[in-house]
C-alpha positions, 0 to 999 in steps of 0.5 A: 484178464491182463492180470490173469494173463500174467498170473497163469503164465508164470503159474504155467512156466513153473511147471515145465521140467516137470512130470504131469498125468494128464487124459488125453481127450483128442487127437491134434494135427501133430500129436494130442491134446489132453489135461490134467486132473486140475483142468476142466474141459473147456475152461481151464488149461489143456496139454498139447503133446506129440505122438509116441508110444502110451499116448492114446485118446480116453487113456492116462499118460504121464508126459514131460512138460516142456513149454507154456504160454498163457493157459496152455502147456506143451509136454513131450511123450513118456518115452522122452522124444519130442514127437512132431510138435517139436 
């Protein structure tokens, strides 16, 4: 597992600066959390991104990622704004 956790990481933080369509599958304190066509519930990665416009729950929304960690990552809304995670 602490191979893994490095693997992911830098598998992660090679997304970030780029576009991903993700479904979003609840509401979060500060935003949503969705995930990617790549990612299965539960086990896998989930996309957590702040409120704005085209975010809504059981849609498609293509979000910037911004940030990762281990098996997470953090995107902005389509609009560009970072919503109330930031």
């Amino acid at each position: 597992m602490e191979a893994q956790k490095a693997i992911s990481l830098r598998k992660n933080e090679e997304k970030i600066g780029s576009d991903v369509v993700i479904l979003v599958d609840r509401a979060e304190e500060e935003g949503f959390a969705g995930r990617t066509q790549h990612d299965a519930p539960e086990v896998d990665n989930e996309v957590f991104v702040g409120k704005g416009p085209g975010i809504s729950i059981g849609h498609f929304s293509r979000v910037t990622v911004v940030d990762a960690v281990e098996y997470d990552l953090f995107a902005i809304p389509p609009d560009g704004s970072a919503g109330e995670n930031a």
